[in-house]
C-alpha atoms as an extended CHARMM CRD file, in Angstrom:
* protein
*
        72  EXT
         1         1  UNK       CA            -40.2700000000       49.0000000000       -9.9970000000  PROA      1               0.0000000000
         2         2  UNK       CA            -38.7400000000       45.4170000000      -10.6220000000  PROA      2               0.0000000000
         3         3  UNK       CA            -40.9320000000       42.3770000000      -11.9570000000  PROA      3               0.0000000000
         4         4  UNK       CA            -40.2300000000       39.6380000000      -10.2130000000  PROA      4               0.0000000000
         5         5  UNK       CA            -40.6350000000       35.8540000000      -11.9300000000  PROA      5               0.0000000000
         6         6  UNK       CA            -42.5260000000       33.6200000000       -9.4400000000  PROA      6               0.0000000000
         7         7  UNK       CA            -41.7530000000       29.6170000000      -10.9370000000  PROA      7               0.0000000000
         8         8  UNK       CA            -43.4120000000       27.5320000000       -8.5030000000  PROA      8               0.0000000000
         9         9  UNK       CA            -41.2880000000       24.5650000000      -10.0830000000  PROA      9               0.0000000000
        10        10  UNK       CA            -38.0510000000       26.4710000000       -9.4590000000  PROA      10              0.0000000000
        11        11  UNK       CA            -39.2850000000       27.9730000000       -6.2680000000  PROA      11              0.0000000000
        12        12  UNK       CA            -41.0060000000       25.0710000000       -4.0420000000  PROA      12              0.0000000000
        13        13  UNK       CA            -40.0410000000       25.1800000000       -0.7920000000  PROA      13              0.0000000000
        14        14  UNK       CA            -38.4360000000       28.6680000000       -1.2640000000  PROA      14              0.0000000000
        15        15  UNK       CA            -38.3910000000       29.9570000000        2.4850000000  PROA      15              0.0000000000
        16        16  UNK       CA            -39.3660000000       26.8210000000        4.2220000000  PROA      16              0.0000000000
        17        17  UNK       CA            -36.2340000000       24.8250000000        3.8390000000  PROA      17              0.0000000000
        18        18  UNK       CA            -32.2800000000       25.3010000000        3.1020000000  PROA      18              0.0000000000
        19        19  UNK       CA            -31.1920000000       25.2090000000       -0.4380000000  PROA      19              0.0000000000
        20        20  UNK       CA            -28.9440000000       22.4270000000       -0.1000000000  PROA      20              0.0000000000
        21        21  UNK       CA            -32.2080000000       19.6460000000        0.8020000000  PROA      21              0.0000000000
        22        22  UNK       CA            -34.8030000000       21.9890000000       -1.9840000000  PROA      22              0.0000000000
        23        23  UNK       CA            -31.6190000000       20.6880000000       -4.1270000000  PROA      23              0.0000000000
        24        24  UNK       CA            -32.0610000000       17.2460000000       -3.2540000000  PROA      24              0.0000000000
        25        25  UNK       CA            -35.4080000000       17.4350000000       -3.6550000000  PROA      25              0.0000000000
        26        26  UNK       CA            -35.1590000000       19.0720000000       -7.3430000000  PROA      26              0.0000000000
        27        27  UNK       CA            -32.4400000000       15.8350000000       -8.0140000000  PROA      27              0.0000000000
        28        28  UNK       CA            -35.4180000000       13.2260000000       -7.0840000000  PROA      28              0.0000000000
        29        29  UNK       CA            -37.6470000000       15.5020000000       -9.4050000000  PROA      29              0.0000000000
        30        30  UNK       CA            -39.6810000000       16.2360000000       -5.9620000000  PROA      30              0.0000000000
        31        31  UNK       CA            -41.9180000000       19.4460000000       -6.9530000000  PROA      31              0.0000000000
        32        32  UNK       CA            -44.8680000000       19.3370000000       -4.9980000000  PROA      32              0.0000000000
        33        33  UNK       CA            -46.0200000000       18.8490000000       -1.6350000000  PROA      33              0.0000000000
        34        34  UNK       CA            -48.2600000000       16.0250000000       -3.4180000000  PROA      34              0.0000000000
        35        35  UNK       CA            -45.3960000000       14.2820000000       -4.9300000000  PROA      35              0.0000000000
        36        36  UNK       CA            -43.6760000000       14.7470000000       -1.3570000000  PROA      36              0.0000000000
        37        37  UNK       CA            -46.6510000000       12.7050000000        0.3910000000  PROA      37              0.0000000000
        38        38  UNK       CA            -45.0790000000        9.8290000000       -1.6720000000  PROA      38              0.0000000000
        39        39  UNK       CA            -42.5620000000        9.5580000000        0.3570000000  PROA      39              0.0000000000
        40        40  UNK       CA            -41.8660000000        8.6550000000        3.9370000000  PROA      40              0.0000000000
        41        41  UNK       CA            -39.4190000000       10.2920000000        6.1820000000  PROA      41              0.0000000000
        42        42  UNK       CA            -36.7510000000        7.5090000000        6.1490000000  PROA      42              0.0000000000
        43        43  UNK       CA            -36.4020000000        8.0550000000        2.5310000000  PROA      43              0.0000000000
        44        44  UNK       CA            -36.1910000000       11.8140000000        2.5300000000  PROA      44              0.0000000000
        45        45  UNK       CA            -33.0870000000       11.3340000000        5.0520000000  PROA      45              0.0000000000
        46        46  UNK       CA            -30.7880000000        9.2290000000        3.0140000000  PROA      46              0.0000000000
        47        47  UNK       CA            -31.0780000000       12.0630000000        0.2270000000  PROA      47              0.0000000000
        48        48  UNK       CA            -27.5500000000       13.8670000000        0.3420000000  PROA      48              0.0000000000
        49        49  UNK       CA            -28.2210000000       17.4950000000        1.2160000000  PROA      49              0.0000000000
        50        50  UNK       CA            -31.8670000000       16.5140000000        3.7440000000  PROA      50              0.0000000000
        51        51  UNK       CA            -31.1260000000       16.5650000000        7.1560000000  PROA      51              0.0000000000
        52        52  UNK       CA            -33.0520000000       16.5340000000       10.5400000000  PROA      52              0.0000000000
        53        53  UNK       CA            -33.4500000000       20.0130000000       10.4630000000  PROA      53              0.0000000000
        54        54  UNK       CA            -35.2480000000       20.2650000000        6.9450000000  PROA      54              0.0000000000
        55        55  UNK       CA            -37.3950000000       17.5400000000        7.9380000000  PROA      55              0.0000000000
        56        56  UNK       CA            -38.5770000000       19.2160000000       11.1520000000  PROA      56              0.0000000000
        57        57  UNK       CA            -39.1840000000       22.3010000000        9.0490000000  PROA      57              0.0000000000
        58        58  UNK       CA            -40.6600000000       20.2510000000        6.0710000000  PROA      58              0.0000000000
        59        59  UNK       CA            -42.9260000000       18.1870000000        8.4100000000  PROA      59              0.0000000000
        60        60  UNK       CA            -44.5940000000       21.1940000000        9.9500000000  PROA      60              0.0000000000
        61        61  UNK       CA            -44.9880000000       22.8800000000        6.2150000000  PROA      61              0.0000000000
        62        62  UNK       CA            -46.7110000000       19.8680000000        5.0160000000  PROA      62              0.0000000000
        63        63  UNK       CA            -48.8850000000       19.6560000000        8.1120000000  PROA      63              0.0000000000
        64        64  UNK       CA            -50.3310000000       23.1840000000        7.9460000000  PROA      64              0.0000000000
        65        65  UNK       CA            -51.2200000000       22.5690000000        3.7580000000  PROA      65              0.0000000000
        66        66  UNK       CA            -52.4010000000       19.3070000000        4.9270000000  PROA      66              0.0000000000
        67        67  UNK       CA            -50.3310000000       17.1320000000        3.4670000000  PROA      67              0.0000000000
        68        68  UNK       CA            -48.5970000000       13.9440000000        5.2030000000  PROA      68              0.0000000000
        69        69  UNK       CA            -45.3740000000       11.6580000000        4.5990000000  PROA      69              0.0000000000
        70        70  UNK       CA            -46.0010000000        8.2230000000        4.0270000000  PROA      70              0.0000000000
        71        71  UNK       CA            -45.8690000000        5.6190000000        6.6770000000  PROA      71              0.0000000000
        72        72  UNK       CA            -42.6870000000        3.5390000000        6.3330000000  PROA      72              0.0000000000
């Protein structure tokens, strides 16, 4: 039987989007879906590493825990 070490910190967005924009997000110090609602869209795209593809994927994570991106 293995243990297996759940970090939430280390973890967010584990599954939901591609490693290089959870990077991006981790440079910005991004680790919540609260902190996330600080920011709009717009912003999230010029990060190096977030694409179109996260965001669609992001969006529709945030929208199912209720959680929205500011308006720009």
């Amino acid at each position: 039987m293995y243990a297996i070490n759940y970090d939430p910190k280390e973890d967010f967005l584990l599954g939901v989007i591609a490693i290089p924009a959870r990077n991006a997000l981790k440079k910005e110090k991004i680790d919540s879906l609260e902190k996330l609602s600080d920011y709009s869209e717009k912003e999230l795209l010029q990060l190096h590493g977030f694409g179109k593809n996260a965001m669609m994927k992001l969006k529709d994570h945030m929208t199912e825990n209720q959680f929205f991106f500011k308006e720009a």
